[in-house]
SEDRENVO-466598 format. One record per residue: residue in three letters; x, y, z of N, C-alpha, C in turn. Coordinates in steps of 0.2 Angstrom, whole numbers, plus 5000, padded with zeros to 4 digits. Example, Ala and Ser with C-alpha at 12.3 -4.5 7.8 and 13.67 -1.06 7.14 Angstrom:
! residues 2
ALA506649725039506249785039506649845039SER506449895035506849955036506450005039
! end
This chain:
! residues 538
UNK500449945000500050005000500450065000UNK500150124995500650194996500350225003UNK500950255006500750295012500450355008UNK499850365013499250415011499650485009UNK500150505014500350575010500550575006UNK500650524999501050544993500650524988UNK499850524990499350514984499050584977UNK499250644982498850694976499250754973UNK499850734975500550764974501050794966UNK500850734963501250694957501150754950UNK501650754948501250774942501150734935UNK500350704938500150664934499850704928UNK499650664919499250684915498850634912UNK498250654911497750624912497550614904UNK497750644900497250664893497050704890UNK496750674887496050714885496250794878UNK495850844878495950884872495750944874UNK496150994871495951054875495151084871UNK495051124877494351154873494351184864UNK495151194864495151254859495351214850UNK495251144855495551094846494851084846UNK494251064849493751044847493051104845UNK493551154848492851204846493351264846UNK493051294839493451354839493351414843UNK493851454845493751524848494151564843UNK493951634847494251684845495051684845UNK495351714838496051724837496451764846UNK496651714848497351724853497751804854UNK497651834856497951894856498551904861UNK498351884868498751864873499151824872UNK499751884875500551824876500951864879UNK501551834880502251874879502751824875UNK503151884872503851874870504251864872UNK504751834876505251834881505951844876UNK506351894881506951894875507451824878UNK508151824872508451774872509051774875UNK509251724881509951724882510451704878UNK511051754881511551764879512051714875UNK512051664871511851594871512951574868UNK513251634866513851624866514151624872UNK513951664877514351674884514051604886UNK513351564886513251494890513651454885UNK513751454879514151394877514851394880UNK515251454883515851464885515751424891UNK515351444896515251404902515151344901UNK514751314895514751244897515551184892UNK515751234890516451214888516851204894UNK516851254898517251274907516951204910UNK516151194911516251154914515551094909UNK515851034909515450994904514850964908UNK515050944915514550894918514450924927UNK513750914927513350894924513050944918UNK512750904913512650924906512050974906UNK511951034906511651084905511351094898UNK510851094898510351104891509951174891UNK509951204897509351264897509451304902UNK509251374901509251414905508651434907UNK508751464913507851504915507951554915UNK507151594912507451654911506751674914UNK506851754918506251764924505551774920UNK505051774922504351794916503951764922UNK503751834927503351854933502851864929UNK502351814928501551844924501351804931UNK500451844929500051804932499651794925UNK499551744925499151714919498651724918UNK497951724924497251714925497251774923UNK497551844925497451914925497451914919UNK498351894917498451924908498051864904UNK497751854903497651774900496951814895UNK496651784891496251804887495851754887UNK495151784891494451724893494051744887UNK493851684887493251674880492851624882UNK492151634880491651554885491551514878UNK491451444880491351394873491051334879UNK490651324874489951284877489751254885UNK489651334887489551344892490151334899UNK490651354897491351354900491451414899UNK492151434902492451494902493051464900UNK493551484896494351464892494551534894UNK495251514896495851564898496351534893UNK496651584891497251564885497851614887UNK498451584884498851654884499551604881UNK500051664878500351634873501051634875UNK501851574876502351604879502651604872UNK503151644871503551624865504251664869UNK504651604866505551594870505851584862UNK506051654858506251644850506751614849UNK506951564846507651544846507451484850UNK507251444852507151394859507151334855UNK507551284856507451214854506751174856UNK506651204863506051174868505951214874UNK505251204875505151274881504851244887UNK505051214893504351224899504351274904UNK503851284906503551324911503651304920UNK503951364922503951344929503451394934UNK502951364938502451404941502851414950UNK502551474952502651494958502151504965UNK501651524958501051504963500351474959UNK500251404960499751364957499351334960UNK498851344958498351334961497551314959UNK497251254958496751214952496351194957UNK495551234956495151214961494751144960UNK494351114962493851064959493551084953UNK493351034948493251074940493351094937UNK494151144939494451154933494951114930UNK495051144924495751094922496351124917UNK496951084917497451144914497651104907UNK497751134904498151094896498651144896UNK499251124893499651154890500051144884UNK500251144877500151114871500451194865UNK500851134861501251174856500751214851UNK500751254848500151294843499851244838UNK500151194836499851134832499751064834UNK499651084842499251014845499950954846UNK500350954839500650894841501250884847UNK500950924853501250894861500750924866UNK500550914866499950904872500150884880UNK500150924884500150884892499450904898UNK499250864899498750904903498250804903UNK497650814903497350894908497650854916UNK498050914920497950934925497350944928UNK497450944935496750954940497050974947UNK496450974951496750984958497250964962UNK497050904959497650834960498150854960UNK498550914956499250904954499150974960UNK498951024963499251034968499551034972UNK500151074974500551074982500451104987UNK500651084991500551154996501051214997UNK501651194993502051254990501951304987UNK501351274980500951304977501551314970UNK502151274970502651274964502251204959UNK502451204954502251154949502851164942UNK502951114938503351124936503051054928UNK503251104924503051064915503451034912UNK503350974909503750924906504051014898UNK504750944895504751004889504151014884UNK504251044878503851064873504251064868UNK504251044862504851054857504451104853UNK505251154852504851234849505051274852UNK504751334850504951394854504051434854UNK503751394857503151424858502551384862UNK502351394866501651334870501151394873UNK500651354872499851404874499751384881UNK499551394885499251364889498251404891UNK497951354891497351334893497051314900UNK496651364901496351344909495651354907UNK495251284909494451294907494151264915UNK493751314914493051314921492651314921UNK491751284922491251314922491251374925UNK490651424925490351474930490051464938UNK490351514941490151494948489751554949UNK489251544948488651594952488651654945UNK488751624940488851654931489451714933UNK489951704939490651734937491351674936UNK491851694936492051644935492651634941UNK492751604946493051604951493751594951UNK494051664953494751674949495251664956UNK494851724962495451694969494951714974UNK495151704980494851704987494651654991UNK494151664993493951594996493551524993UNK493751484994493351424992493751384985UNK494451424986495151384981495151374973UNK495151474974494951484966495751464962UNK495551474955496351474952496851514952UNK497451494955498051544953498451504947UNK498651534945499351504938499751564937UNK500251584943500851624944501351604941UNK501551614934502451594930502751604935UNK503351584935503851614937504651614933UNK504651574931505051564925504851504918UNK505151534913505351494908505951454904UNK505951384907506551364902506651354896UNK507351404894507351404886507951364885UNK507651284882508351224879508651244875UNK509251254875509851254867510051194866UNK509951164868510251084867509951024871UNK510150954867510050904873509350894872UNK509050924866508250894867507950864860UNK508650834857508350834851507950754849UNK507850704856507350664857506850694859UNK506550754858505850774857505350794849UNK506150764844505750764836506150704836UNK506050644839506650584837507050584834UNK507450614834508150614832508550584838UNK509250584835509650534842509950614843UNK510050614850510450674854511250624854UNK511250574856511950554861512250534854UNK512650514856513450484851513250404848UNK513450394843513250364837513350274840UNK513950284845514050214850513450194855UNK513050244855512550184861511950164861UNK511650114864511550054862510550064867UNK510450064862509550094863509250044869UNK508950054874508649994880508349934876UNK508049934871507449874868508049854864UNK508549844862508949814858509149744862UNK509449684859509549644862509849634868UNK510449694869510649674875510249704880UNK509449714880509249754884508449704887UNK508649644884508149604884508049584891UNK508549564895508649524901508649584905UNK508349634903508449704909507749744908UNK507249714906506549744906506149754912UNK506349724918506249754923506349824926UNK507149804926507549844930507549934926UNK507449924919507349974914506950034918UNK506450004921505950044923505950064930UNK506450044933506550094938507150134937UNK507450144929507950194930507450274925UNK507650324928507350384928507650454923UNK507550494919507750544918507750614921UNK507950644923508050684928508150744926UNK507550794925507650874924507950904929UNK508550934931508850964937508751034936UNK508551054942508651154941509051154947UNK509551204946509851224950510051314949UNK509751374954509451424953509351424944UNK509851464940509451464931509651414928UNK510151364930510251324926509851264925UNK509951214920509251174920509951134916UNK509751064921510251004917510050944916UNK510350904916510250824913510550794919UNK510250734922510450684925510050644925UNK510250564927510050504927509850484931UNK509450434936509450404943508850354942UNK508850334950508550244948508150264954UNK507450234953507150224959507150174963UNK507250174971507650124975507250084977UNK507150024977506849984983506949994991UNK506849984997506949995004506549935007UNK506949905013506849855015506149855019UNK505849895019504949905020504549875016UNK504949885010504349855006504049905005UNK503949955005503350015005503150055000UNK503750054996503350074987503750174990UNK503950174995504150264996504750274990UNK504350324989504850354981505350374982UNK506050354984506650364984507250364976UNK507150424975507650434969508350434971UNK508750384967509550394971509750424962UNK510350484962510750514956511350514963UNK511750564959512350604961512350644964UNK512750664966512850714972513150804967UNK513350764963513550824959513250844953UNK512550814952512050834951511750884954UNK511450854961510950884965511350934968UNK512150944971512350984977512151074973UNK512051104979511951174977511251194976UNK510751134975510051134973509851164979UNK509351224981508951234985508451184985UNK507851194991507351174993506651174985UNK506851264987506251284980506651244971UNK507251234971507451214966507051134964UNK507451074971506951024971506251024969UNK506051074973505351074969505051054963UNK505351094961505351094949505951064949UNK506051004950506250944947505850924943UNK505950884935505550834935505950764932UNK505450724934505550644933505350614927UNK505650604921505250574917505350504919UNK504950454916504850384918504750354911UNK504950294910504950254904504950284898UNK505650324897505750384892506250334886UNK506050304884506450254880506150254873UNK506550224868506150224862505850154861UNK505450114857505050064857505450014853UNK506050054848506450014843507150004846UNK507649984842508349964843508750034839UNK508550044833509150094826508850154829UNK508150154832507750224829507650274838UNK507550334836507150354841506350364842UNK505950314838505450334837504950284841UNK504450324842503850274847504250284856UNK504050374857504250354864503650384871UNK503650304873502850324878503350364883UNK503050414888503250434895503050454898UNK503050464904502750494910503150534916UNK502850594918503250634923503050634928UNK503350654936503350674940503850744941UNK503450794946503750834947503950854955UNK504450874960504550894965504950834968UNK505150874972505550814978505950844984UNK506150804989506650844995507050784996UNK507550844998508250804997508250755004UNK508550705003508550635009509150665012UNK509750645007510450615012510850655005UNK511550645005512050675002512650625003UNK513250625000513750605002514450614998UNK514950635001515250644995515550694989UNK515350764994515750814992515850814984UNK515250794980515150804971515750754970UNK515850694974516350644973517050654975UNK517150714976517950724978518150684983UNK518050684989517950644997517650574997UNK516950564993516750514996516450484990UNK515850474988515650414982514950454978UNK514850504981514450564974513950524975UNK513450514979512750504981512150554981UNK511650564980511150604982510450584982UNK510050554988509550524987508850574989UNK508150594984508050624985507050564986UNK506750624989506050564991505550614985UNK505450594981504650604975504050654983UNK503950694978503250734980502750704982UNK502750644977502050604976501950544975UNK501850494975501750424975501550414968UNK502250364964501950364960501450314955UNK501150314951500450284948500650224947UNK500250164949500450104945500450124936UNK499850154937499950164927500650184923UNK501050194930501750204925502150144928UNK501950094929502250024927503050024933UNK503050064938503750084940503950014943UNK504550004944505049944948505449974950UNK505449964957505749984965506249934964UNK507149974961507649924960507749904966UNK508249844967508649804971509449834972UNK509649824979510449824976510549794983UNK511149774982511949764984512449804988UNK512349784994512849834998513549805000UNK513749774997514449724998514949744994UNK515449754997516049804994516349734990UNK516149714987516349644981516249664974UNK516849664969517049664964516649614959UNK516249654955515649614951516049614944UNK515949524942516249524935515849544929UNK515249554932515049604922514449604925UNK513949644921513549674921513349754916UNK512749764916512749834914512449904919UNK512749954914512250024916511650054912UNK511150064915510650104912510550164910UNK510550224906510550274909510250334902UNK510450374903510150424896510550474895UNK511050474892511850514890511550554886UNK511550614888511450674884510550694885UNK510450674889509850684889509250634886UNK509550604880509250544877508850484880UNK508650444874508050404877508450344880UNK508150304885508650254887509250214884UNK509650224887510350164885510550134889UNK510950084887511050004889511850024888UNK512349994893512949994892513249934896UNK513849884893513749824895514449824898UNK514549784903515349784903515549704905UNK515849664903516249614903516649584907UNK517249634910517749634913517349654921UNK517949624926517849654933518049724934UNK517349734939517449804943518049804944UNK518449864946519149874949519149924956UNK519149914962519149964966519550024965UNK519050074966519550134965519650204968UNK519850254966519850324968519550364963UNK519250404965518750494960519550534961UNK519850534955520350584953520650584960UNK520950564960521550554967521250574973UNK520450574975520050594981520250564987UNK520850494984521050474993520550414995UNK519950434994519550354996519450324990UNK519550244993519350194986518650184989UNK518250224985517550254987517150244980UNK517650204975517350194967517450124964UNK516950114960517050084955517450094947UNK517850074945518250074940517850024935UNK517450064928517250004924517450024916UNK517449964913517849974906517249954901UNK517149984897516349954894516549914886UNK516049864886516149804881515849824874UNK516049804869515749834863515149764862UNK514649764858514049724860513949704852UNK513349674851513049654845512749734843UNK512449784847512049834843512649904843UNK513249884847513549944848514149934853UNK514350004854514850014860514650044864UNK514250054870513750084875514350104879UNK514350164880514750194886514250244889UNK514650284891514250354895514650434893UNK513750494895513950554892513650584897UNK513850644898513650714900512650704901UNK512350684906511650644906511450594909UNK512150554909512150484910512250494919UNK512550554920512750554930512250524935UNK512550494940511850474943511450404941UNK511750394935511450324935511650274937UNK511250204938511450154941512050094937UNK512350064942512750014937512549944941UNK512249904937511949824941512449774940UNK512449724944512749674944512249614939UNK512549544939512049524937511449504938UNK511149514944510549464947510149554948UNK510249604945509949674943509849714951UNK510349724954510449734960511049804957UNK510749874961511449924962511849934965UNK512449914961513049934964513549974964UNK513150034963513650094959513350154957UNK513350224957513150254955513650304950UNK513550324945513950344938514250424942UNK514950444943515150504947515250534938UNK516050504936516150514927516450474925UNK516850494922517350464920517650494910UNK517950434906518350454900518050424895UNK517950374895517650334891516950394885UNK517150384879516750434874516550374868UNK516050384863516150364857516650354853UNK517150414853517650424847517950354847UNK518350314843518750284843519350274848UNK519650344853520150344854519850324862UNK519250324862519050324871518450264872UNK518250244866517950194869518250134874UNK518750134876518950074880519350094888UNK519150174888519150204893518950214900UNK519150214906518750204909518050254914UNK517550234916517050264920517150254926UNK517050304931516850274938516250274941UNK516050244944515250244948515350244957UNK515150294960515250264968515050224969UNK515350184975515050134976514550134981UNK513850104977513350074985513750064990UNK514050014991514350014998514650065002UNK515050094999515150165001514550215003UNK514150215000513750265000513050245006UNK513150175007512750165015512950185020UNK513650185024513650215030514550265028UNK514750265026515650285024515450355021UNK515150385020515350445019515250515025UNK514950485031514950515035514550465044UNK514450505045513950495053513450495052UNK513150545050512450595051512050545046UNK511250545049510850495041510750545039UNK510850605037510850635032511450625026UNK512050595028512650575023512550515023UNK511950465022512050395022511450375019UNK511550325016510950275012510450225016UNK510950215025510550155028510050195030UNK509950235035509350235038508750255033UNK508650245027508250275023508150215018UNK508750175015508550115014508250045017UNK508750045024508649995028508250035034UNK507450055035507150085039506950045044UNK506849975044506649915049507249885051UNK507849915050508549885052508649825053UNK508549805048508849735045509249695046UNK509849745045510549725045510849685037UNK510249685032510149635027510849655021UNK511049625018511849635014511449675007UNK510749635004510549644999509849634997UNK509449684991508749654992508549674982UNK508149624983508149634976507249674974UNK507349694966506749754966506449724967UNK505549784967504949764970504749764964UNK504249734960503749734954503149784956UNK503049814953502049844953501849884947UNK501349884947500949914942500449874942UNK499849934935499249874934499549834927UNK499249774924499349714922499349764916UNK499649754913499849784906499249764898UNK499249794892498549794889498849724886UNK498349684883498749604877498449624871UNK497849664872497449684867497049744865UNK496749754862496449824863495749814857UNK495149834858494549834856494449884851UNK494049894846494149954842493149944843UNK492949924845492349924846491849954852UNK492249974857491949974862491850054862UNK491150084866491250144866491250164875UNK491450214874491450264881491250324881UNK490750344885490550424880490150454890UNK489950504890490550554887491150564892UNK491550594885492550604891492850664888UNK492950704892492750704900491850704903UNK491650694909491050684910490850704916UNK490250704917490250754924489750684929UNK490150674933489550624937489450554936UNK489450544930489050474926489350484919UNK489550404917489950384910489450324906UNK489450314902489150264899489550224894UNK489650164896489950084892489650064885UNK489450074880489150054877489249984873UNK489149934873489349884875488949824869UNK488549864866488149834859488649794852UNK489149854852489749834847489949784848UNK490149734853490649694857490349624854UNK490849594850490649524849490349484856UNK490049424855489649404858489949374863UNK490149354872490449344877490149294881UNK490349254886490049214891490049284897UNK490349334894490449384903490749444900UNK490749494904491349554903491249584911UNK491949594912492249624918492349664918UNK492249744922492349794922492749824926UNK493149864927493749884930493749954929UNK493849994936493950084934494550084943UNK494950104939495650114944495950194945UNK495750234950496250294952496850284947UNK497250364946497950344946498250304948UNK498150314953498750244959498550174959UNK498350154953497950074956497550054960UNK497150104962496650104969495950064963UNK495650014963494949994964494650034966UNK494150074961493550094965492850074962UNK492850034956492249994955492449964952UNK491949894951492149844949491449784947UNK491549774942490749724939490749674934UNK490749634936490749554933490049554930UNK489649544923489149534920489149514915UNK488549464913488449404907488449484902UNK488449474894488349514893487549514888UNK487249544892486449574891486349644889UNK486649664892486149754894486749784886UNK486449834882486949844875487049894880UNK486949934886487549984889487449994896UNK488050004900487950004905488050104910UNK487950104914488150164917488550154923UNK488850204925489450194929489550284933UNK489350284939489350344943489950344946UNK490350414948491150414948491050484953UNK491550494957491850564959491950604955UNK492250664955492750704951493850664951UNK493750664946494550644945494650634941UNK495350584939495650554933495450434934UNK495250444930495150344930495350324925UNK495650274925495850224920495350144920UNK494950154915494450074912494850044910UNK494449994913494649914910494149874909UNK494149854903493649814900493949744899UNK493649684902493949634899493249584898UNK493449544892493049494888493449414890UNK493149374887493549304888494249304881UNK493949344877494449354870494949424871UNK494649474873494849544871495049584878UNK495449644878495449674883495449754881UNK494649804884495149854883495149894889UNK495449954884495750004892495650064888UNK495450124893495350214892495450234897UNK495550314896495850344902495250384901UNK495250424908494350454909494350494913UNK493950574911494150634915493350634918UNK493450634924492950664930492650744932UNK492450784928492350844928492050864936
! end
């Protein structure tokens, strides 16, 4: 079971279409133009310093949205619109400062030609920080969308009873590192895509390793990390990266974090076909290791929110025993890219991070494979390095090892788990036990947790669901459906919660189904077919 405080936190996306594809409104007027940063002086800086791998700047863009936004009603709604444009931008998201989504309403956000859409948002995605924070957008342009019925025929903008705020606070404008949001390959022509052969035996463990938006005051970077398992068994969302990632992040920076999850492509050659899912927010756990100088570059931070089973997550396993592992792989996302897979053959080597004094590392040399030479890049920090039974032993500090010819047999280092449980200080704030081992064990090692719901085998092109979104009550129409000994009904919360459920011969050609307000995912199963929709609760 999730602990109840990490239920309505997350930033989940639900679907659905904004008011403004299905019904026309009036030409857009409202916006801003944000001017450009100074983008020769940031390339000098990130030449001075390469990692962690920096793609974006924030630039300030103190609106309030509700006020400047330009309202227009459509079928009995009120629509708020407003336009950002960041000229020059590979990819834009938006960071909020004060957010706030009452019951009924909802947020989209989405490129001028529909084709990226994130939303609909709800109350749900509230904090009590009142920070929120947007996946990318490829482009240099996103609309954002807030639709409301009438309260009392005005529209409830602030005061009492939890009107909406949408306070900007910044925009990140990508110059790089995003060029896996028009599938293109960002990383170097050596590595080796997660669905490729050698990633066959790691379709578990795949999916608890993470992409990681990092803010640090204006800078916006790339790193990698793996969601941990804990000997509770409790499903708490423990992110482990590097310390040289995370060091120097404020409080309000973890906030606007975001987590992408199962950011992979579907092929082996290609970047194309890539499902994903975000979370946003977090607070820092524990530290270790002085950004690797002193100790093993750890940073382990706890999620906002509990994340959904609908995003399939697996709660990795590791290894806390200072033991030299003869092969195994890394997971990770070098340059910001869709998953990779890196394999290594040879034994771990105990070691030193650039003459730090502690053998507080891993030493690894990466094997050339059937699809490639998989090493690691500027993106890749922070991820994990597994043994064979898919257990972490290591997390990615840097190292040499590049595509060219001259460095593929170079080496990486990873701190060690073992190190980074009790060796890099006293305090549980520098240490991985008290957070991993909460029942105090004493245990050497634990392997991941599975969860999620049961995944689709098939899908229905006959089945209706109407209407979506819906207020109160949905209808199954169920007259299409080839003829069944039964059909079973399933409506699951984000989070895998059961909240209805009905087993029926199939007679009635539809059924009705009464709901809360929120986000659900159906399940329709037959003795032949199974389908599945996702479903906005107005």
């Amino acid at each position: 079971m999730l602990i109840p405080g990490f239920l309505v936190t997350a930033q989940v996306e639900w679907g659905g279409d904004p008011v403004s594809r299905a019904h026309p409104l009036p030409l857009l007027r409202q916006g801003v133009i944000l001017d450009t940063p100074l983008l020769e002086q940031v390339q000098q800086e990130d030449q001075q310093y390469p990692t962690p791998y920096r793609f974006g700047i924030s630039i300030p863009a103190p609106i309030d949205l509700i006020q400047a936004g330009q309202w227009d009603e459509s079928d009995g709604k009120m629509v708020c619109r407003y336009r950002v444009v960041a000229p020059g931008a590979k990819a834009i998201s938006l960071c909020f400062d004060d957010f706030h989504l009452p019951q009924g309403g909802t947020l989209f956000i989405y490129t001028p030609d529909y084709s990226s859409v994130a939303g609909a948002y709800s109350f749900n995605n509230n904090h009590s920080s009142g920070v929120f924070s947007t996946r990318l957008f490829p482009g240099e342009e996103v609309v954002v969308e807030y639709v409301q019925g009438r309260v009392q025929g005005q529209v409830q903008v602030r005061g009492e009873g939890g009107g909406v705020r949408l306070g900007l606070s910044e925009v990140v404008y990508a110059y790089r590192g995003v060029e896996f949001l028009t599938d293109q390959k960002g990383s170097g022509a050596c590595e080796v895509n997660i669905n490729c052969p050698e990633g066959v035996n790691w379709q578990e463990e795949k999916r608890g390793v993470v992409k990681i938006h990092i803010k640090k005051g204006f800078n916006n970077l790339w790193c990698s990390g793996s969601l941990v398992n804990n000997t509770a068994q409790d499903r708490k969302p423990y992110v482990l990266t590097a310390d040289h990632c995370g060091s120097t992040a404020s409080a309000s920076d973890l906030l606007q974090w975001v987590f992408y999850f199962n950011y992979e492509s579907t092929q082996c050659q290609t970047n194309t076909g890539i499902p994903f899912q975000t979370m946003n927010g977090a607070k820092k756990v524990a530290q270790g290791g002085n950004s690797g100088w002193d100790g093993s570059d750890f940073y382990l931070v706890l999620l906002n929110g509990g994340i959904p089973d609908l995003y399939q997550p697996y709660y990795i396993g590791w290894d806390r025993r200072d033991t030299a592992i003869q092969n195994g792989v890394g997971i990770h996302h070098p340059s910001g890219d869709v998953k990779k897979i890196s394999t290594y053959t040879t034994p771990l080597v105990s070691s030193q991070w650039l003459g730090g004094g502690q053998w507080s590392h891993w030493q690894v040399i990466w094997s050339a494979t059937q699809s490639g030479h998989g090493v690691t890049e500027g993106g890749s920090s922070g991820s994990p390095i597994f043994n064979p039974q898919g257990q972490i032993v290591g997390t990615l500090t840097g190292g040499e090892a590049g595509c060219d010819t001259a460095s593929l047999n170079l080496p990486d280092y990873y701190g060690k788990f073992s190190w980074s449980w009790e060796s890099n200080g006293t305090d549980s704030t520098a240490q991985l036990k008290p957070w991993l081992d909460p029942v105090n064990s004493g245990v050497w090692r634990i392997d991941g947790l599975i969860t999620g719901l049961p995944m689709e085998m098939s899908q229905s092109a006959e089945l209706k669901v109407f209407p979506n979104p819906f207020h109160d009550k949905f209808e199954i129409d169920l007259s299409q459906l080839p003829q069944a000994e039964w059909v079973e009904i399933d409506l699951y919360n984000p989070y895998g919660m059961s909240v209805y459920h009905e087993r029926i011969t199939k007679n009635p050609a539809s059924i009705y189904v009464n709901v809360t307000s929120g986000f659900y995912l159906l399940k329709l199963r037959t003795p032949a077919d199974l389908f599945s929709t996702k479903l906005i609760c107005h």
